[in-house]
C-alpha positions as CSV (number, residue, x, y, z in Angstrom):
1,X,0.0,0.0,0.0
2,X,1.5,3.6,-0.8
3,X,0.7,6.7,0.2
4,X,-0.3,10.0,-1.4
5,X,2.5,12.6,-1.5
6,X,1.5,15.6,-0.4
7,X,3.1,17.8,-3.4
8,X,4.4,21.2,-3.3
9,X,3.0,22.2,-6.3
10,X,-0.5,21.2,-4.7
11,X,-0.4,23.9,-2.3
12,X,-1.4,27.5,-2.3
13,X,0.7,29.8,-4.6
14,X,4.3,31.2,-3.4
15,X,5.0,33.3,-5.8
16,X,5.9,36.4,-2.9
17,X,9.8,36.0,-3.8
18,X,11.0,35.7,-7.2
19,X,13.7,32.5,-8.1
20,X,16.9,33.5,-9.9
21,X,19.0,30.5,-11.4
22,X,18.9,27.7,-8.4
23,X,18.4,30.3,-5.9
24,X,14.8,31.9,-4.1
25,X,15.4,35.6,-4.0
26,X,14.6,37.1,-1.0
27,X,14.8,41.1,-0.2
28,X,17.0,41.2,-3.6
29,X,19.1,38.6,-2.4
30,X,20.3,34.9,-3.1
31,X,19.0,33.1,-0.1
32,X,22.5,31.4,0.4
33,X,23.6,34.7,0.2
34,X,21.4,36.1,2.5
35,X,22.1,33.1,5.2
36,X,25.9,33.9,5.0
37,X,25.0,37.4,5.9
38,X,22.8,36.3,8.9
39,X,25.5,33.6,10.1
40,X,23.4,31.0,11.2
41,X,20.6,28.9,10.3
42,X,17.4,28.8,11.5
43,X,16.2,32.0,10.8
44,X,13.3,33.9,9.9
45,X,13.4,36.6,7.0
46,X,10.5,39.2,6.7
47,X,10.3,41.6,3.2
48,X,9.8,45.3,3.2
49,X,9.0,45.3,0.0
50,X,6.7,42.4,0.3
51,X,4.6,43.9,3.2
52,X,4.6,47.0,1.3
53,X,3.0,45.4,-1.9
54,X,0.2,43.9,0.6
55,X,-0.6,47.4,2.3
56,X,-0.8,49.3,-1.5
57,X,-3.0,46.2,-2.5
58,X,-5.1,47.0,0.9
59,X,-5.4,50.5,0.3
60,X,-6.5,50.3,-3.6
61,X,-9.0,48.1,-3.0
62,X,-10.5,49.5,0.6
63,X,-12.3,53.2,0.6
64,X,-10.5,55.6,2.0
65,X,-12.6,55.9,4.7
66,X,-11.6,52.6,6.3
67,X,-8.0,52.7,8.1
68,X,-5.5,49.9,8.7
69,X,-4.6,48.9,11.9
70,X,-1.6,46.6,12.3
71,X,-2.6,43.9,15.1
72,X,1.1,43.6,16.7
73,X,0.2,39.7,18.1
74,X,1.0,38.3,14.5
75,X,4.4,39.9,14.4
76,X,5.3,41.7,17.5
77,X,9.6,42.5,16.0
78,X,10.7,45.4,16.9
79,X,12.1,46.6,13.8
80,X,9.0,45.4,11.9
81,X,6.9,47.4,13.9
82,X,8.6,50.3,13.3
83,X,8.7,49.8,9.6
84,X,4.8,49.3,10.1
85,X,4.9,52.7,11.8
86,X,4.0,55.0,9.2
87,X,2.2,52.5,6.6
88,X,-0.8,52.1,8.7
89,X,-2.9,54.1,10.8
90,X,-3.4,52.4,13.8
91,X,-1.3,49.1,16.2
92,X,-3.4,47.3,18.3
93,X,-1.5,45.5,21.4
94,X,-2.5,42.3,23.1
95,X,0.0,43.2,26.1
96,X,1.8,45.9,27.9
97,X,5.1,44.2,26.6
98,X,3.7,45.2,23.1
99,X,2.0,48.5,23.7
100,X,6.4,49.6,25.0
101,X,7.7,47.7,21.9
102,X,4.9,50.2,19.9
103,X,5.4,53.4,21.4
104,X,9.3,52.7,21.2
105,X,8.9,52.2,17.9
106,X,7.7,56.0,17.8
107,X,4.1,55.3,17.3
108,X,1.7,57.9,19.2
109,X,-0.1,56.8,21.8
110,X,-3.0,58.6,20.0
111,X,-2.7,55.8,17.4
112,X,-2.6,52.7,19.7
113,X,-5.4,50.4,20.8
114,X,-5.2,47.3,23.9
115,X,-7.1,44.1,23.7
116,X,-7.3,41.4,25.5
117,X,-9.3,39.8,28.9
118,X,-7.3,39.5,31.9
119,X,-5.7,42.8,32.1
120,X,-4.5,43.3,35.1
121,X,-4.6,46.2,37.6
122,X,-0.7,47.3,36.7
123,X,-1.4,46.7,33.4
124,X,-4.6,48.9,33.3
125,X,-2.9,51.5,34.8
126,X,0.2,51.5,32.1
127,X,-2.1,51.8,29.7
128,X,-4.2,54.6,31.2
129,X,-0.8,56.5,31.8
130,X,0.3,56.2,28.3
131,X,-3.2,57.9,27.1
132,X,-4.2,54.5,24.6
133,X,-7.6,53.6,23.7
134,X,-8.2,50.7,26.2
135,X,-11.4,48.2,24.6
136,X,-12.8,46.5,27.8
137,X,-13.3,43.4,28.2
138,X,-15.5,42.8,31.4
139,X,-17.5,45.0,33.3
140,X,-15.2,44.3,36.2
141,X,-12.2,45.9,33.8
142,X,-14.8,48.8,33.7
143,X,-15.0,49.5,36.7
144,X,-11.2,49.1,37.8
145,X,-10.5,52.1,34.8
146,X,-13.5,53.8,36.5
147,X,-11.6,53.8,40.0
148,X,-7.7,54.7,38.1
149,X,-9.6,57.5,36.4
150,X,-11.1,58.8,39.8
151,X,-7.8,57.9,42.1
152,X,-5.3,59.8,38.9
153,X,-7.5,62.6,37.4
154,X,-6.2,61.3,34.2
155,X,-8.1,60.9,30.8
156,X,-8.9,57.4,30.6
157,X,-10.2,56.4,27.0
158,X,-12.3,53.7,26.4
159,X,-14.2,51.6,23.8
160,X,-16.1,48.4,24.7
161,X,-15.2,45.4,23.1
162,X,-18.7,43.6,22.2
163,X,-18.9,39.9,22.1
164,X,-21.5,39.5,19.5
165,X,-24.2,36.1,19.1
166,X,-22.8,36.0,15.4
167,X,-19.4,34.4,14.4
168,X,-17.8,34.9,11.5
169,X,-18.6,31.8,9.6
170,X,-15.5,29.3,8.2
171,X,-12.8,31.3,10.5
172,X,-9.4,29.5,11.6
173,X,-10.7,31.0,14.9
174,X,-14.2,32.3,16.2
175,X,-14.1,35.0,18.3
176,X,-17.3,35.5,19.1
177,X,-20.6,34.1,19.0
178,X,-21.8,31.8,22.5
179,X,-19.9,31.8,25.4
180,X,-16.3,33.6,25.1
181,X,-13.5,34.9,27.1
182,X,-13.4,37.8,24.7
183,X,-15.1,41.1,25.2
184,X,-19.0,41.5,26.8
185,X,-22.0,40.3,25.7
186,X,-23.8,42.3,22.8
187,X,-27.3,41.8,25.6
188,X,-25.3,43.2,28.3
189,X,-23.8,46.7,26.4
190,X,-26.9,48.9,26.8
191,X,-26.4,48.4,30.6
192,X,-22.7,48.4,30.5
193,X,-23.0,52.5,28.4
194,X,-25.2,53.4,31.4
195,X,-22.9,52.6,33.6
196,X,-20.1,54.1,31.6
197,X,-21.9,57.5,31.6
198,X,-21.6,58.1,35.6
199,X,-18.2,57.8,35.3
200,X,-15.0,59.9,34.1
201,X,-14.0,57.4,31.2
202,X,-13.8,58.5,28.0
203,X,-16.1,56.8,25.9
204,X,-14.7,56.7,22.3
205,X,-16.6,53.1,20.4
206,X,-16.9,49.8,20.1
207,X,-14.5,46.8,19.0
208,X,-16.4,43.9,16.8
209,X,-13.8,40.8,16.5
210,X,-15.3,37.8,15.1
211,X,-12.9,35.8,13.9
212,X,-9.5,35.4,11.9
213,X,-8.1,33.6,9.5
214,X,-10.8,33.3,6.6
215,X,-10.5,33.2,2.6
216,X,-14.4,33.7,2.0
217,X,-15.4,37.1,1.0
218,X,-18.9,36.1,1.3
219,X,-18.3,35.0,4.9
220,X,-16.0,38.2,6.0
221,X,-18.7,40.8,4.3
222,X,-21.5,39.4,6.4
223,X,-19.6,39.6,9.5
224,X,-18.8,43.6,8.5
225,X,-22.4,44.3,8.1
226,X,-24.0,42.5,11.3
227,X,-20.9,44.1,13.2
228,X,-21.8,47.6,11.3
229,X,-25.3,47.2,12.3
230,X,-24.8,46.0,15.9
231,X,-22.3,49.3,16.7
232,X,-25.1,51.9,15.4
233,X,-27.8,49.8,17.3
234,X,-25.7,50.1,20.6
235,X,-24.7,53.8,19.5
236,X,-27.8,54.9,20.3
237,X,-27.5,53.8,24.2
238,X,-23.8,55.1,24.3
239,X,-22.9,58.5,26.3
240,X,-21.0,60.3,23.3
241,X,-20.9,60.1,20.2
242,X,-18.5,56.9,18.6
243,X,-15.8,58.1,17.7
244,X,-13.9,54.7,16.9
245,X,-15.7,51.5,15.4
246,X,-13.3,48.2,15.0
247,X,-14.9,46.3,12.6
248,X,-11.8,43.5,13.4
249,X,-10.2,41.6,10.7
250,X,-10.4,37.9,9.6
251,X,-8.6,38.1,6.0
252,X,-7.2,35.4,5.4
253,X,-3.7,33.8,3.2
254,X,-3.5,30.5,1.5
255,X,-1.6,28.3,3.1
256,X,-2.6,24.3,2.3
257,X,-3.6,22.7,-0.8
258,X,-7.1,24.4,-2.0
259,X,-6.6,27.4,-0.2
260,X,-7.1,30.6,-3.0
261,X,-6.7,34.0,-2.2
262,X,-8.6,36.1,-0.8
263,X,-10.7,38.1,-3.5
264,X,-10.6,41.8,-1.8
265,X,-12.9,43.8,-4.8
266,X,-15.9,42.6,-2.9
267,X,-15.0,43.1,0.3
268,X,-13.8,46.6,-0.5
269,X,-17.6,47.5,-2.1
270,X,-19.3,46.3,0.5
271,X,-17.3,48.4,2.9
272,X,-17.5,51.4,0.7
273,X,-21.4,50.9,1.4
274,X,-21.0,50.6,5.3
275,X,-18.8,53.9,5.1
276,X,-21.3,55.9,3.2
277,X,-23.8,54.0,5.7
278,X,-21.7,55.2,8.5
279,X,-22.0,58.9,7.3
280,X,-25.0,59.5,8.5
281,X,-25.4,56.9,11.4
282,X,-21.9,57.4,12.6
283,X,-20.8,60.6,11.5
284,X,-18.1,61.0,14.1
285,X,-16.5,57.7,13.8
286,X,-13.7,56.4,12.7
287,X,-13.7,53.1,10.8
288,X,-10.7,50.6,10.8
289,X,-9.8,47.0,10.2
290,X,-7.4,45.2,12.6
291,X,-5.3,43.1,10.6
292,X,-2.3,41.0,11.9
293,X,-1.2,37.9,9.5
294,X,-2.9,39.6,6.2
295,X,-0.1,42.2,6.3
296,X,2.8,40.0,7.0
297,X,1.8,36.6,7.0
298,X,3.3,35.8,3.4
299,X,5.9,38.5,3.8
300,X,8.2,36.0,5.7
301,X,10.1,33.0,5.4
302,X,11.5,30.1,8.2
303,X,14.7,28.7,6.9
304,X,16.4,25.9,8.3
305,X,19.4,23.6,7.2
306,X,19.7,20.2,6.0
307,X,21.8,18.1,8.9
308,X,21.1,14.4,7.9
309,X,19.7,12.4,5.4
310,X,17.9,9.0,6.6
311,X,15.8,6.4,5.2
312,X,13.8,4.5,7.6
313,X,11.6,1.9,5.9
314,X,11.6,3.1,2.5
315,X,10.5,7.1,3.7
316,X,13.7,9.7,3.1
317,X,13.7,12.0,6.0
318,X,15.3,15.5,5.8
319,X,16.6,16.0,9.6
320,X,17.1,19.8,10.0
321,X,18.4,22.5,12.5
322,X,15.0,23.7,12.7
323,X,11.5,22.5,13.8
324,X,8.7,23.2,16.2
325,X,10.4,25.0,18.6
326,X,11.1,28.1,16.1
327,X,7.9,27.8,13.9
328,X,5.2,25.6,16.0
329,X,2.4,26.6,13.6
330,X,4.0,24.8,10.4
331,X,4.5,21.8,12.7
332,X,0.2,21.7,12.9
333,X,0.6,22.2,16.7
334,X,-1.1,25.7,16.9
335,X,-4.8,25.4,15.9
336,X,-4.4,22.9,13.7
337,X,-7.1,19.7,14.1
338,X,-5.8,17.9,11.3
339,X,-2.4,18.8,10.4
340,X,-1.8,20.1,6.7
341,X,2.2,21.0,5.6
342,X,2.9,24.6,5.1
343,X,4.3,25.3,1.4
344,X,8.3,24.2,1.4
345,X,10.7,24.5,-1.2
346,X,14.8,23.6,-1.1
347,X,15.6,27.4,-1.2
348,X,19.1,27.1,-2.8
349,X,17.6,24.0,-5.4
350,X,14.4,25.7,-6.8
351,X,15.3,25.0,-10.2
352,X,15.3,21.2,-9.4
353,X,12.2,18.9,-10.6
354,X,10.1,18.3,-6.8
355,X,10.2,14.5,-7.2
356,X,11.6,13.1,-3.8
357,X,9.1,12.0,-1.7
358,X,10.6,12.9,1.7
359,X,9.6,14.0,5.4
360,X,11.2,17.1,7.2
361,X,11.8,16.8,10.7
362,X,13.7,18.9,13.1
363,X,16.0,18.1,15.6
364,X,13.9,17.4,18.8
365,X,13.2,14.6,20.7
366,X,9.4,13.9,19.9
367,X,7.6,13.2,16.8
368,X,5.3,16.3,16.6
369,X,8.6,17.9,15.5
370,X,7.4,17.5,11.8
371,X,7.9,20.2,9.2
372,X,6.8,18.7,6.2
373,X,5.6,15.0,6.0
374,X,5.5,13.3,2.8
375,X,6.5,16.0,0.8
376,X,7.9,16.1,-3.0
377,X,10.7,18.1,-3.0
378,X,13.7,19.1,-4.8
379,X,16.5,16.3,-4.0
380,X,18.3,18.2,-0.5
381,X,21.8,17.3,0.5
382,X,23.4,17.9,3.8
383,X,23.9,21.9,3.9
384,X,20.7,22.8,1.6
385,X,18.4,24.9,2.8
386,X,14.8,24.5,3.9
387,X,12.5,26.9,2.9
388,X,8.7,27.2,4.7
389,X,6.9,29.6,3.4
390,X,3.8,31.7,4.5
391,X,5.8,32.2,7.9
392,X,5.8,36.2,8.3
393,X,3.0,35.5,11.0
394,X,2.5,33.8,14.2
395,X,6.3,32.0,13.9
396,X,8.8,33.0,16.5
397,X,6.8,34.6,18.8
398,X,4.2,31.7,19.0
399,X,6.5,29.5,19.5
400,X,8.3,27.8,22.2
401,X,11.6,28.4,22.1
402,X,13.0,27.1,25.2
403,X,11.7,23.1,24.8
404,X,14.7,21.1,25.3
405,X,17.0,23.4,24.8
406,X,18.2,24.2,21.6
407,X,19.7,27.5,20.4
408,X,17.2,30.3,19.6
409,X,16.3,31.4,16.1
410,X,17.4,34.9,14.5
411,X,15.1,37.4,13.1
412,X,15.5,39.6,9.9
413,X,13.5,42.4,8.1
414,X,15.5,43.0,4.5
């Protein structure tokens, strides 16, 4: 009995970085090239120019009306961020470790929103201090920015995050809809804005999440208008005018076999519609999208290096330097309920026929530490270079590093 490769040509496109001769060319250079320069192997490589194409793309096909907002959780590097800076309108922080890494980066605090249940009390009052938009999550987190607002005499901004009872439908995660950890229940805001308005808080909006990761325009225009509909329903109970509606993000990249990209022209007419909609409903506010892995996700590269061939049983494996402990999303071990390979491609061989069935595996002692499994690839040697694509997103980060020890991986922006 054999099994079905799972070919590299059957996956999503990877057409980010151009090929040149043998080699993948990444921020204009040969990737074996670009490894000498780095010194070491694993490493991840994030394009400018790549994450630049994506926010032009965003941009021409979104009203002007709409801003970007760069949600930091998908790529919190330092240097990214401040490349990220000036391309978009907004970062929104999942931390206080990311709201410093922000306004280091020289963002204004004006520009900087916080998400995420289980602040707690040092962390609200960080925020407060630095003058960001905090979106609560509980009414318990209302009332603590209630009592830091009272206690400091400081301007305490605030937008309610609203937990919805849709979801956005075929997302990699649901954010909302039923029971969740995440922001208060839509039922429960009309009281919440009443108790908002005896306080000093600064009421600025609302924050609509539903999900993430989601390649159906149909699906992710749906969302937009029950969210649309839901903030100028809730306006009308709200102590000031909205001034900021998060209409969250969801966009999704291609990543396993199937997977096309995401169509953007209707999702940019339908929100052309809910910003002339919002003219007259919401005249005050300003409407964003949170984005995190649709602005870098494909802008990135994990490359690790052949360290042994082996053939166990008729199956070639490709043992590398790098695995699961630098990139535990392209192992299937974050979110993944059946795993699917991440694209791959021998980075210094890509003008080599794909026809060697083989598995990738890192170095660690346990089989989840799977890259690629039964893969056709270019035929690797000892000292090629493993390329997995789609890995600007949720990679180092995400990932834990310190399991059993190895060395840590380097990251670049070129």
């Amino acid at each position: 009995m054999t099994s079905t490769p799972r070919s590299a040509a059957a996956h999503a496109p990877i057409d980010t970085f151009p090929v040149a001769g043998s080699e993948l060319i990444v921020g204009g250079q040969p990737l074996s090239r670009l490894a000498a320069r780095i010194g070491q192997t694993p490493f991840y490589a994030y394009e400018r120019a790549a994450i630049d194409r994506r926010i032009a793309e965003l941009r021409a096909a979104l009203p002007v009306a709409i801003k970007l907002h760069y949600a930091m959780k998908a790529n919190p590097m330092p240097v990214l961020v401040a490349h990220m800076r000036d391309r978009v309108d907004g970062i929104d922080v999942a931390s206080i470790g990311e709201m410093k890494v922000a306004l280091d980066a020289g963002v204004a605090p004006t520009a900087i929103s916080f998400a995420g249940p289980g602040k707690r009390e040092t962390e609200l009052r960080q925020a407060a201090a630095a003058g960001i938009l905090l979106n609560v999550e509980s009414e318990q987190e209302l009332d603590r920015l209630a009592a830091i607002a009272v206690d400091t005499g400081w301007t305490v901004r605030v937008a309610l995050r609203v937990n919805p009872d849709f979801e956005l439908k075929a997302s990699g995660m649901q954010m909302s809809g039923g029971s969740k950890p995440f922001g208060i229940d839509a039922e429960r805001i009309p009281a919440v804005l009443a108790r908002v308005a005896k306080t000093p808080l600064q009421f600025e909006g609302f924050h609509i999440f539903s999900g993430s990761q989601n390649l159906r325009a149909e699906a992710i225009i749906e969302a937009q208008q029950k969210s649309f509909a839901l903030a100028v329903e809730l306006a009308a109970h709200a102590p000031a005018p909205v001034r900021s509606l998060n209409l969250g993000g969801g966009l999704g990249i291609p990543y396993f076999p199937g997977n096309t990209p995401l169509d953007l022209a209707p999702i940019g007419a339908n929100l052309a519609q809910i910003a002339e909609q919002a003219r007259h409903a919401l005249p005050e506010a300003q409407l964003c999208l949170e984005l995190g892995r649709y602005l870098v996700g494909e802008a990135g590269i994990y490359v690790c290096r052949v360290t042994d061939r082996k053939v166990s049983r008729g199956l070639t494996y490709l043992v590398t330097d790098g695995g699961l402990h630098h990139h535990l999303s392209a192992s299937g071990n974050f979110g993944q309920v059946l795993r699917k390979n991440y694209p791959l491609a021998i980075g210094n061989r890509m003008d080599a026929p794909a026809d060697e069935l083989v598995s990738v595996v890192g170095p660690l002692c346990t089989p989840l530490d799977l890259l690629g499994e039964r893969m056709l690839l270019a035929h690797a040697e000892i000292g090629d270079l493993v390329v997995v694509f789609q890995s600007g997103a949720y990679g180092a980060t995400a990932s834990p590093q310190q399991f059993l020890g190895h060395p840590g991986v380097v990251e670049v922006l070129v």
